[in-house]
C-alpha positions as CSV (number, residue, x, y, z in Angstrom):
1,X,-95.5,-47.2,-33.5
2,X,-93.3,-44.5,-33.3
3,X,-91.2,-44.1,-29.6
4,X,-91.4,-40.7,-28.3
5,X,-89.6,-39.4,-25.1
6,X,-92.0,-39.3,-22.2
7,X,-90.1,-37.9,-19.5
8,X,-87.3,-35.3,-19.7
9,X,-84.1,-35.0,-17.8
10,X,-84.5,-34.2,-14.0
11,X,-83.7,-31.3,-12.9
12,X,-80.8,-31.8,-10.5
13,X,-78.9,-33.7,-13.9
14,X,-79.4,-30.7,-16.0
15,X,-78.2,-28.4,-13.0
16,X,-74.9,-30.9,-13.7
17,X,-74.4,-30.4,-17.3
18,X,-74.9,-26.9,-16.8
19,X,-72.4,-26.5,-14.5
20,X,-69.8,-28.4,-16.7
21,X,-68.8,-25.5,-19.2
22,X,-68.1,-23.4,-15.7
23,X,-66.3,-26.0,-14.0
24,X,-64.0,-26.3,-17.5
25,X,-63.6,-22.4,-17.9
26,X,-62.5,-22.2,-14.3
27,X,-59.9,-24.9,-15.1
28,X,-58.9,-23.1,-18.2
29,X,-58.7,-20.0,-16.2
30,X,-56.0,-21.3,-13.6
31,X,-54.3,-23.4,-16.0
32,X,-53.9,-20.4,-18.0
33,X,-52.6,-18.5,-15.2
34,X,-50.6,-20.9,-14.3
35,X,-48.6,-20.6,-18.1
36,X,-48.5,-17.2,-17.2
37,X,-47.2,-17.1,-14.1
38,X,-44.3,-19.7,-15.1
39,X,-43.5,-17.9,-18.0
40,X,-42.7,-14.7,-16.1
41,X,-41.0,-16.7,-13.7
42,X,-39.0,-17.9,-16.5
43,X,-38.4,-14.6,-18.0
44,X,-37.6,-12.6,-14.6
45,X,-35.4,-15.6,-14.0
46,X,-33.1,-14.7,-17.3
47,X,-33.0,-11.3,-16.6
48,X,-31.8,-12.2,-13.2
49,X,-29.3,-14.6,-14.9
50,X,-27.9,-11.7,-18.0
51,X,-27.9,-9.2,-14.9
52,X,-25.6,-11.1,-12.5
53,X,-23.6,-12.3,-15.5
54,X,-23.3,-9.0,-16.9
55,X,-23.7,-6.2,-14.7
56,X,-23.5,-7.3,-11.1
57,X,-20.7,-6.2,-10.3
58,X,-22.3,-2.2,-10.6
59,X,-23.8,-3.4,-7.6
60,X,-20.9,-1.8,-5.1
61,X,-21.6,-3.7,-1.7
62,X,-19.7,-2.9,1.4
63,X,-19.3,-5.1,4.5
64,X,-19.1,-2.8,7.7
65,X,-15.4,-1.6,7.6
66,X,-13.5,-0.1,10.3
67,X,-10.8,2.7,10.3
68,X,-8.7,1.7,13.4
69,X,-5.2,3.3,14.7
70,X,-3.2,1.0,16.9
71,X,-1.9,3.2,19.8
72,X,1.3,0.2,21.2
73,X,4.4,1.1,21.5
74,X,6.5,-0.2,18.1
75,X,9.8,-1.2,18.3
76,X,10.4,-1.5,14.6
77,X,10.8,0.9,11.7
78,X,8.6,-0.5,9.6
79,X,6.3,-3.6,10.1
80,X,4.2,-4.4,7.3
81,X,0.8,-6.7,7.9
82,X,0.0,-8.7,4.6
83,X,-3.3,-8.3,3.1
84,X,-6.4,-10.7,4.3
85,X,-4.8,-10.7,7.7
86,X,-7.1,-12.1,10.1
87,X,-8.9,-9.5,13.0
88,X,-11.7,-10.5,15.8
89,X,-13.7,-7.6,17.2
90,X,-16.2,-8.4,20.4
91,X,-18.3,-6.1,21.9
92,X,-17.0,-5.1,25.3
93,X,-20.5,-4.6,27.2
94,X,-21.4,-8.3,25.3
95,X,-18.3,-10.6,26.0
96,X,-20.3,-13.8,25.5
97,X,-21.3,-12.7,22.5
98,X,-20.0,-14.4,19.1
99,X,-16.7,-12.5,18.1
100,X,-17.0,-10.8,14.9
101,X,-14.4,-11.6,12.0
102,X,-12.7,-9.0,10.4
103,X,-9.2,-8.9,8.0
104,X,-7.3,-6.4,5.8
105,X,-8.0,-5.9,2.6
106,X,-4.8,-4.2,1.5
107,X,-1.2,-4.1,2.4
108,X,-0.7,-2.5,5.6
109,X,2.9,-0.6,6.6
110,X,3.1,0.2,10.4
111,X,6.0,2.3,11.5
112,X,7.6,3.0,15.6
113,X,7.4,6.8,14.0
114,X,4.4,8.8,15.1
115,X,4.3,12.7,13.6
116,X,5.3,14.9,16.4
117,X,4.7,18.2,14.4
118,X,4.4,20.1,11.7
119,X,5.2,23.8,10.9
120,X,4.5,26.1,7.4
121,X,7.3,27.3,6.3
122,X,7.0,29.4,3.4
123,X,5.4,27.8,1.0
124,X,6.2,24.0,2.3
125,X,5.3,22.3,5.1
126,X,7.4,19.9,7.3
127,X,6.5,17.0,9.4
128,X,8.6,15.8,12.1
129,X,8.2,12.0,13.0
130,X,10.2,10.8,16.7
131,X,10.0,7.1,17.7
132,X,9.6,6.5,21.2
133,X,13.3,5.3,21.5
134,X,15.9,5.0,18.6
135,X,15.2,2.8,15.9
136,X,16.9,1.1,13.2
137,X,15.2,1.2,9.9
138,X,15.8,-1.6,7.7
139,X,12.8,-1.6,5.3
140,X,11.8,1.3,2.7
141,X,8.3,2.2,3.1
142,X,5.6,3.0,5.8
143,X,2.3,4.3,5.9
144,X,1.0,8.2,6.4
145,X,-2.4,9.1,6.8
146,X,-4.3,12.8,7.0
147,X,-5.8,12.2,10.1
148,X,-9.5,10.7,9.5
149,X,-10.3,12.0,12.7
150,X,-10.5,15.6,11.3
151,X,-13.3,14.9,8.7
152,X,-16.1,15.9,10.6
153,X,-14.3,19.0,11.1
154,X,-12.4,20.0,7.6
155,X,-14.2,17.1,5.0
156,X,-12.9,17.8,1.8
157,X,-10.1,19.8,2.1
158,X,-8.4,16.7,3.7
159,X,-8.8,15.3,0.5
160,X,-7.4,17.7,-1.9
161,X,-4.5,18.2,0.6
162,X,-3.5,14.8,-0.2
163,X,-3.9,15.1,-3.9
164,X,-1.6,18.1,-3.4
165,X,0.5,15.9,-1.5
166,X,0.7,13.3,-4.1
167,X,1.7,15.5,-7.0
168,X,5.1,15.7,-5.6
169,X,7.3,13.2,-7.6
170,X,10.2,13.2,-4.9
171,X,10.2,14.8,-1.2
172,X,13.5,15.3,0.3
173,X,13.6,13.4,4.2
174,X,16.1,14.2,6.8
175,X,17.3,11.3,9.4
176,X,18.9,12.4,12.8
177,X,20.9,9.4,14.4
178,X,21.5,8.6,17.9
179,X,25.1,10.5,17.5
180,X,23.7,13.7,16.1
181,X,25.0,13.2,12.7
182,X,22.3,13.5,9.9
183,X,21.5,12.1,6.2
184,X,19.3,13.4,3.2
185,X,17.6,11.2,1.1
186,X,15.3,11.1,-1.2
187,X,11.1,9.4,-0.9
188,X,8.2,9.7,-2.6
189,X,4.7,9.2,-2.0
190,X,2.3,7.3,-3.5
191,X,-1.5,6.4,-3.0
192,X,-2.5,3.3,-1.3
193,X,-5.1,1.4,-3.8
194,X,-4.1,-2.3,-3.5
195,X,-7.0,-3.3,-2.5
196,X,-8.8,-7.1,-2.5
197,X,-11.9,-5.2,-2.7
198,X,-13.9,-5.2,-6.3
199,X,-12.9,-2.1,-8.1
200,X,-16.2,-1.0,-8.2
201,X,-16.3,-1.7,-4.8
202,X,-13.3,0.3,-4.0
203,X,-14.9,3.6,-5.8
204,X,-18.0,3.1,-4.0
205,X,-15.9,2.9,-0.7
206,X,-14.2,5.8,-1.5
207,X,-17.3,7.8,-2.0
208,X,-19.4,6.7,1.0
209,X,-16.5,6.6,3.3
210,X,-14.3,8.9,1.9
211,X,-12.1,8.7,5.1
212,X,-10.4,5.4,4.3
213,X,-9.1,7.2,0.8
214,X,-6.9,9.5,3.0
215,X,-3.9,6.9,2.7
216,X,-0.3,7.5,1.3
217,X,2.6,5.4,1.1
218,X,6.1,6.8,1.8
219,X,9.2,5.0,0.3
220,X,12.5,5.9,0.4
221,X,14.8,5.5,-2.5
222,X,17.7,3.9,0.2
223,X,17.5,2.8,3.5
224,X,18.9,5.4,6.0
225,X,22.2,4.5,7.3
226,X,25.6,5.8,8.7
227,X,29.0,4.5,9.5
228,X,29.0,2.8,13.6
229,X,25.5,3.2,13.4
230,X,21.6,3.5,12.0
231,X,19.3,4.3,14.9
232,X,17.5,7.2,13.9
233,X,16.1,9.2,16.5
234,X,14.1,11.5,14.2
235,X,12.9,12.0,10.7
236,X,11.7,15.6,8.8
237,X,9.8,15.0,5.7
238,X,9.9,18.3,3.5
239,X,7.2,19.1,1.1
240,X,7.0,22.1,-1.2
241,X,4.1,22.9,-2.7
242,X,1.8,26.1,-3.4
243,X,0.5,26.4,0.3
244,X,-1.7,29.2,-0.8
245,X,-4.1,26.5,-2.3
246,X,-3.1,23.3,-0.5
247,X,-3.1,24.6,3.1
248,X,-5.9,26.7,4.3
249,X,-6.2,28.7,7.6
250,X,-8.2,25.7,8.9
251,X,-5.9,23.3,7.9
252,X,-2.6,24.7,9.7
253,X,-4.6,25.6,12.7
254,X,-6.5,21.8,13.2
255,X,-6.8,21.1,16.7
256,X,-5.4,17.5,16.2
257,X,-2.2,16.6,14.4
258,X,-2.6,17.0,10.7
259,X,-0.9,13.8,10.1
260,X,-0.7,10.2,11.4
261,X,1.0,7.1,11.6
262,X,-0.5,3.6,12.0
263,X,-3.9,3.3,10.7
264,X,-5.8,0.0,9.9
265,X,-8.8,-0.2,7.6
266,X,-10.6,-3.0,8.4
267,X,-13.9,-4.9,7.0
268,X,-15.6,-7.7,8.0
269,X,-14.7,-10.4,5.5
270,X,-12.9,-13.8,6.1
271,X,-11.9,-16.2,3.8
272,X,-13.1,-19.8,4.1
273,X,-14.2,-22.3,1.9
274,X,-18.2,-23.3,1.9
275,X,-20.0,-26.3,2.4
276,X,-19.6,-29.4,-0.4
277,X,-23.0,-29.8,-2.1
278,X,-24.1,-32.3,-4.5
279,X,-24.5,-31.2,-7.7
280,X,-27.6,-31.7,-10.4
281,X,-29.7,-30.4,-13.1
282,X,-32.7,-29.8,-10.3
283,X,-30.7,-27.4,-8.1
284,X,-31.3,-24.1,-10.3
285,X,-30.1,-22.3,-7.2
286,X,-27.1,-23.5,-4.8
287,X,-26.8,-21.5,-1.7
288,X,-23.5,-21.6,-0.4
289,X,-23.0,-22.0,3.4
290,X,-20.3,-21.8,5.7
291,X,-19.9,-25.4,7.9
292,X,-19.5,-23.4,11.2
293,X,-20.8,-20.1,10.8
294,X,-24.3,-19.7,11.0
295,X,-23.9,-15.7,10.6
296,X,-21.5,-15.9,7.4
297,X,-23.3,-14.7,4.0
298,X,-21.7,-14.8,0.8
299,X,-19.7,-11.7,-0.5
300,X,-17.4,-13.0,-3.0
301,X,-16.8,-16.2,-4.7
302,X,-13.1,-15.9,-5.3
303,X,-13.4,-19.5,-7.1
304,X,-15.6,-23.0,-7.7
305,X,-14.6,-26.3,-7.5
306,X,-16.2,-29.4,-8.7
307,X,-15.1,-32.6,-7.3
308,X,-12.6,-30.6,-5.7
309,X,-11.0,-28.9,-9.0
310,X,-10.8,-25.7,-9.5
311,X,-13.5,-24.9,-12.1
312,X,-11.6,-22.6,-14.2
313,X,-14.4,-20.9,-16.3
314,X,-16.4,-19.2,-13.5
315,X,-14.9,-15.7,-13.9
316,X,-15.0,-15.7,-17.9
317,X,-18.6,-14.9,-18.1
318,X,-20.0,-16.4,-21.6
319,X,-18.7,-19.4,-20.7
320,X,-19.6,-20.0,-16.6
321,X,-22.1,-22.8,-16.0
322,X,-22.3,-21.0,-12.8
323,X,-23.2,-17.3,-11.9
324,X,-23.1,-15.7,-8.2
325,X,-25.9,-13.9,-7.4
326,X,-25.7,-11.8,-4.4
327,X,-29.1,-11.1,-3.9
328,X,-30.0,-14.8,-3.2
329,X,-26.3,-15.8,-1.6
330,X,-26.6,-18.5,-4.3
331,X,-25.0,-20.1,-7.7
332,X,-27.3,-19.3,-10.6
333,X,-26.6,-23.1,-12.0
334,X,-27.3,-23.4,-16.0
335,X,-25.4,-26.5,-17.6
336,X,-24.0,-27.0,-20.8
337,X,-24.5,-30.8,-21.0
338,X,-27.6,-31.5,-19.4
339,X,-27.1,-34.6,-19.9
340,X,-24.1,-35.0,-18.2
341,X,-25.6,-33.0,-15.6
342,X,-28.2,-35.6,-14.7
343,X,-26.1,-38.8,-15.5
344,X,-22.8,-37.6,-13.5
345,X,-22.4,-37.8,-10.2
346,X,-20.6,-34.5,-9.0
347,X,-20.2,-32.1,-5.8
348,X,-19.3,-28.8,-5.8
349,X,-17.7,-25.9,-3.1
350,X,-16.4,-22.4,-3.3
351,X,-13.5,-20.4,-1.9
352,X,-15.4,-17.4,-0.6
353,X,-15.1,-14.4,0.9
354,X,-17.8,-14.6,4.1
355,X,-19.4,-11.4,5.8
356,X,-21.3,-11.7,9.0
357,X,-24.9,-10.5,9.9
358,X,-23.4,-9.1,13.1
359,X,-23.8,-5.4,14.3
360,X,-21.0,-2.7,14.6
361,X,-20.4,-3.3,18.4
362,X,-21.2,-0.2,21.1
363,X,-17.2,-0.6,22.3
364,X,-14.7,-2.8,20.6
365,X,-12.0,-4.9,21.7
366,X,-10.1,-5.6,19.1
367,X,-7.2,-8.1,18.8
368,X,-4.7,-10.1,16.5
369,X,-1.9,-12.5,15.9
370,X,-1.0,-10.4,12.9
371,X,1.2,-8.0,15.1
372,X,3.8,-9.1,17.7
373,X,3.5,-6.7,20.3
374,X,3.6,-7.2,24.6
375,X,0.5,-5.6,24.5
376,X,-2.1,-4.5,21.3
377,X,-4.4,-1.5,21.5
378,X,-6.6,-0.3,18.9
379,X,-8.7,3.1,18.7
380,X,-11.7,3.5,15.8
381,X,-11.7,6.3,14.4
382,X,-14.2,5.4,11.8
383,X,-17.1,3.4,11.4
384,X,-19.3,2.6,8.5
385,X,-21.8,0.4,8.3
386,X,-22.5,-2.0,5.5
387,X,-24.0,-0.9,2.4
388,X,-25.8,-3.3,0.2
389,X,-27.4,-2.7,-3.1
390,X,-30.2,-4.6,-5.0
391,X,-32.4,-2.6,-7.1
392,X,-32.3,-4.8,-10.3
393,X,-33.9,-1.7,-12.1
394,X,-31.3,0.7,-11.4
395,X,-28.4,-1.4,-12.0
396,X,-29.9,-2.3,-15.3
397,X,-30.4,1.2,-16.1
398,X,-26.6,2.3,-15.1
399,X,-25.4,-1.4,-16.9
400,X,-26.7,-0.1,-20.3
401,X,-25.9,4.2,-19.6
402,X,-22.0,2.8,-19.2
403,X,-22.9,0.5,-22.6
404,X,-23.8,3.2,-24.6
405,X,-22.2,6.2,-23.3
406,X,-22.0,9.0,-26.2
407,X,-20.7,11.9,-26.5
408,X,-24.3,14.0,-25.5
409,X,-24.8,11.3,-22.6
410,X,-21.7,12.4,-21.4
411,X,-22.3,16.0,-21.7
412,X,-25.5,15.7,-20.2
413,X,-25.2,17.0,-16.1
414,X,-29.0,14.7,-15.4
415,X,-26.8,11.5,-16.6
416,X,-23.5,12.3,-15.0
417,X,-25.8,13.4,-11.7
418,X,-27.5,9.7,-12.1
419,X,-24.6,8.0,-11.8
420,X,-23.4,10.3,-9.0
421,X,-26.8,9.0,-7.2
422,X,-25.7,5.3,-7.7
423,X,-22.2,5.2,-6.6
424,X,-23.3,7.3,-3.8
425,X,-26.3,5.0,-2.7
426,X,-29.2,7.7,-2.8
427,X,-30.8,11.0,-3.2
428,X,-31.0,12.0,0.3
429,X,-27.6,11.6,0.8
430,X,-26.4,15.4,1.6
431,X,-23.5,14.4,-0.3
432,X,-25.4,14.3,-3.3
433,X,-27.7,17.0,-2.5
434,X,-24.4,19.5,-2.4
435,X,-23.1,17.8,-5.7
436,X,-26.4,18.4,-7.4
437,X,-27.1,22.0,-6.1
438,X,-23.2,22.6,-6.9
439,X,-22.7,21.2,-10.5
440,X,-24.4,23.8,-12.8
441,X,-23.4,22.5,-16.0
442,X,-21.2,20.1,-17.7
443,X,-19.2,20.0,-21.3
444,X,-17.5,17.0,-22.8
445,X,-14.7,17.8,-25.7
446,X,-14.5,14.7,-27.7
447,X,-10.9,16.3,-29.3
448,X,-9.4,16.6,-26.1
449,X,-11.1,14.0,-24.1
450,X,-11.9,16.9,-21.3
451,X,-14.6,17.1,-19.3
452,X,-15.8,20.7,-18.0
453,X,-17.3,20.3,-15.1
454,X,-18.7,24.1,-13.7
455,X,-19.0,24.2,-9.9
456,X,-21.2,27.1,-9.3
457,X,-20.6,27.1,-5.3
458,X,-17.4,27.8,-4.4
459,X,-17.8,26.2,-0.8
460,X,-18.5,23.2,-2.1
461,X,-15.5,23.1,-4.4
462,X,-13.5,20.6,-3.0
463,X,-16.7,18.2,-2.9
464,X,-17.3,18.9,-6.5
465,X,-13.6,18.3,-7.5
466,X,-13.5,14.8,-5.1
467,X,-16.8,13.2,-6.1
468,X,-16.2,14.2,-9.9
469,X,-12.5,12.7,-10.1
470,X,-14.2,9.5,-8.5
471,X,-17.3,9.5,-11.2
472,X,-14.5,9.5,-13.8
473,X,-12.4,6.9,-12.3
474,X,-16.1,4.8,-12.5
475,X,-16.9,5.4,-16.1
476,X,-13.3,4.6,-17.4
477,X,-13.4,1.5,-15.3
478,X,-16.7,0.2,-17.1
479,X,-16.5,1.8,-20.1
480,X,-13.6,2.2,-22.9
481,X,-13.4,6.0,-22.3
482,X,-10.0,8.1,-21.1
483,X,-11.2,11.3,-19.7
484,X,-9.7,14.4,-18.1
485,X,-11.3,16.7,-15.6
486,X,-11.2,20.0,-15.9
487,X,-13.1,22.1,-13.2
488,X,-14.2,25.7,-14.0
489,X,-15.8,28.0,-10.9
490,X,-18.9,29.8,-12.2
């Protein structure tokens, strides 16, 4: 006899096999979501990698930085103070706080000469610098500012004074000794921009802080000196120039001297080396960490060691195992040998510069070793805070403008205005909202390399002419182009 099936399957086991296709599409589901999600991982993680490699250094951070004039008495000509010298800043109302670390990141020329005062002759100007007893000079440079502390009053006309100031090729300086005798010779003046900063860095400083680009450097062509003696009781610096454009009403009637002595820019950056880390194919990411500092964050990686030699690729950029990224205060780690990598047994460190997650402080005290004086008092007259900039997006977008800059990019005033909004920081800067209302058109002459640029507000002129000369400087930095400005008034 034939078998049949008398009974079929219970319910509650057919509920199971039922639920079986479910249970596998939900499995499906997440595994493929999890491809996904690893896959953009992986892809966000090489644009992250080509972007630090490539265009990171567009990304123009700033520590907070200091403009600082030290008021002592001087009893030296000229006393330089070598760049990276070291600075500690407290807050006054906090003196149990941790003491902020601050250093120079340029050569600085102190003098015992502070400008006494300056009259308009004609069309020249003269500046007469005393010490506060007779000194010797016996070194051929100091530093001269236009006075920072006038900005809020006279802005950009401080800066085109000193462009004015700088197209001088020689100024003539007289030097009246202790016996009343005096001596002519000859100086010139240059800008100060030797700085440790980035370039791009530098520009973006320059822009956002424009105070700390008011800097000259005076040298003279030979020491001062006279038979039975060289103490030099005054100095008068002569300057011709068209005052009709270079000195204004408002500039010859400032409240404050026009000119200074003795200023200090200052950021918060030390050097130090980081913590030794042990080195191997599973660290993607390395932070780097200071051994004592639990406020220091990475701002430049000056070099790499492994095993405690210098790793001498790290700054040629298609051949770096290792990429900084700021974002992440880490070494993007991606080996050539991953074999190697796994097998050998390595450590690595890095010479960095640190910044510290401290505030500006409400009233410094500020001292140093880096000046041997009885007693050392500095004034700020400036303060910026620290800028930092990660929009991946934008820096992209500004990485390939500079890549492919043509001849119609570069005549195109919603391009040049874009990258007036990066190296400024943002839109709502009033800065840039003056630039953009000012700046009516622009025209680039590929025969003479010229750029037009037409200001069509005549008060914001010397804004227009500043910020321009720095967007320039930027694009023939990054790019291959030489360009001239030429500025036309609507």
């Amino acid at each position: 006899m034939k078998a049949t099936l008398q009974h079929p399957l219970p319910d509650n086991n057919k509920g199971e096999l039922e639920a079986e296709p479910i249970v596998l599409t939900d499995v499906f589901k997440q595994l493929g979501e999890q491809i996904n999600n690893e896959i953009q991982a992986s892809l966000q993680r090489e644009k992250t990698l080509h972007i630090s490699r490539y265009h990171q250094h567009l990304l123009t951070h700033l520590p907070n930085h200091l403009l600082v004039k030290m008021q002592s008495h001087l009893s030296r000509a000229c006393l330089p103070i070598a760049a990276n010298s070291q600075f500690s800043i407290k807050d006054a109302f906090k003196p149990h706080d941790e003491a902020a670390r601050y250093s120079t990141q340029n050569l600085v020329q102190l003098t015992g000469f502070e400008v006494d005062s300056i009259s308009y002759p004609m069309s020249s100007m003269q500046i007469t610098m005393l010490p506060k007893s007779p000194l010797s000079i016996d070194q051929f440079s100091f530093d001269i500012w236009i006075n920072p502390s006038l900005w809020g009053q006279l802005d950009y006309q401080l800066s085109r004074l000193k462009q004015a100031l700088l197209k001088q090729s020689t100024l003539k300086v007289t030097a009246i000794f202790d016996d009343g005798r005096q001596q002519e010779v000859l100086a010139t003046l240059t800008d100060i921009n030797d700085w440790l900063l980035a370039s791009n860095d530098a520009i973006a400083l320059r822009a956002t802080s424009p105070e700390f680009d008011l800097g000259m450097r005076l040298t003279f062509s030979k020491v001062p000196h006279r038979e039975n003696t060289n103490r030099v009781t005054q100095l008068i610096l002569h300057f011709d120039f068209d005052g009709d454009v270079a000195l204004s009403p408002a500039l010859k009637t400032a409240q404050q001297p026009l000119l200074v002595t003795n200023i200090v820019p200052l950021f918060n950056l030390y050097e130090d080396h980081s913590v030794s880390m042990p080195l191997d194919l599973r660290q993607e990411n390395i932070r780097l960490h200071h051994s004592g500092d639990t406020k220091a964050r990475p701002f430049y990686v000056r070099q790499v060691f492994i095993n405690q030699i210098d790793y001498e690729p790290f700054h040629q950029h298609g051949e770096s195992e290792f990429v900084f990224h700021k974002e992440s205060a880490a070494l993007i780690y991606t080996p050539n040998n991953i074999r190697e990598s796994i097998t050998k047994k390595q450590k690595i460190s890095a010479r960095i510069y640190w910044y510290q997650d401290i505030p500006l402080p409400e009233l410094a005290k500020i001292s140093t070793s880096a000046v041997n004086t009885q007693a050392t008092d500095f004034a700020i007259l400036k303060a910026g805070e620290a800028k930092q900039q990660f929009d991946t997006n934008t820096l992209e977008a500004v990485g390939m403008a500079l890549k492919s800059f043509s001849q119609y990019q570069l005549a195109n005033r919603s391009h040049f205005l874009f990258l007036a909004k990066h190296l400024l920081g943002s839109s709502d800067s009033s800065v840039y909202q003056h630039f953009e209302s000012a700046v009516k058109d622009i025209d680039f002459s590929p025969q003479t390399s010229e750029l037009k640029v037409v200001c069509g507000q005549a008060q914001h002129l010397n804004l227009v002419c500043t910020l321009a000369e720095l967007l320039i400087e930027f694009i023939m930095i990054n790019t291959a182009f030489v360009i001239k400005l030429a500025l036309i008034i609507a």
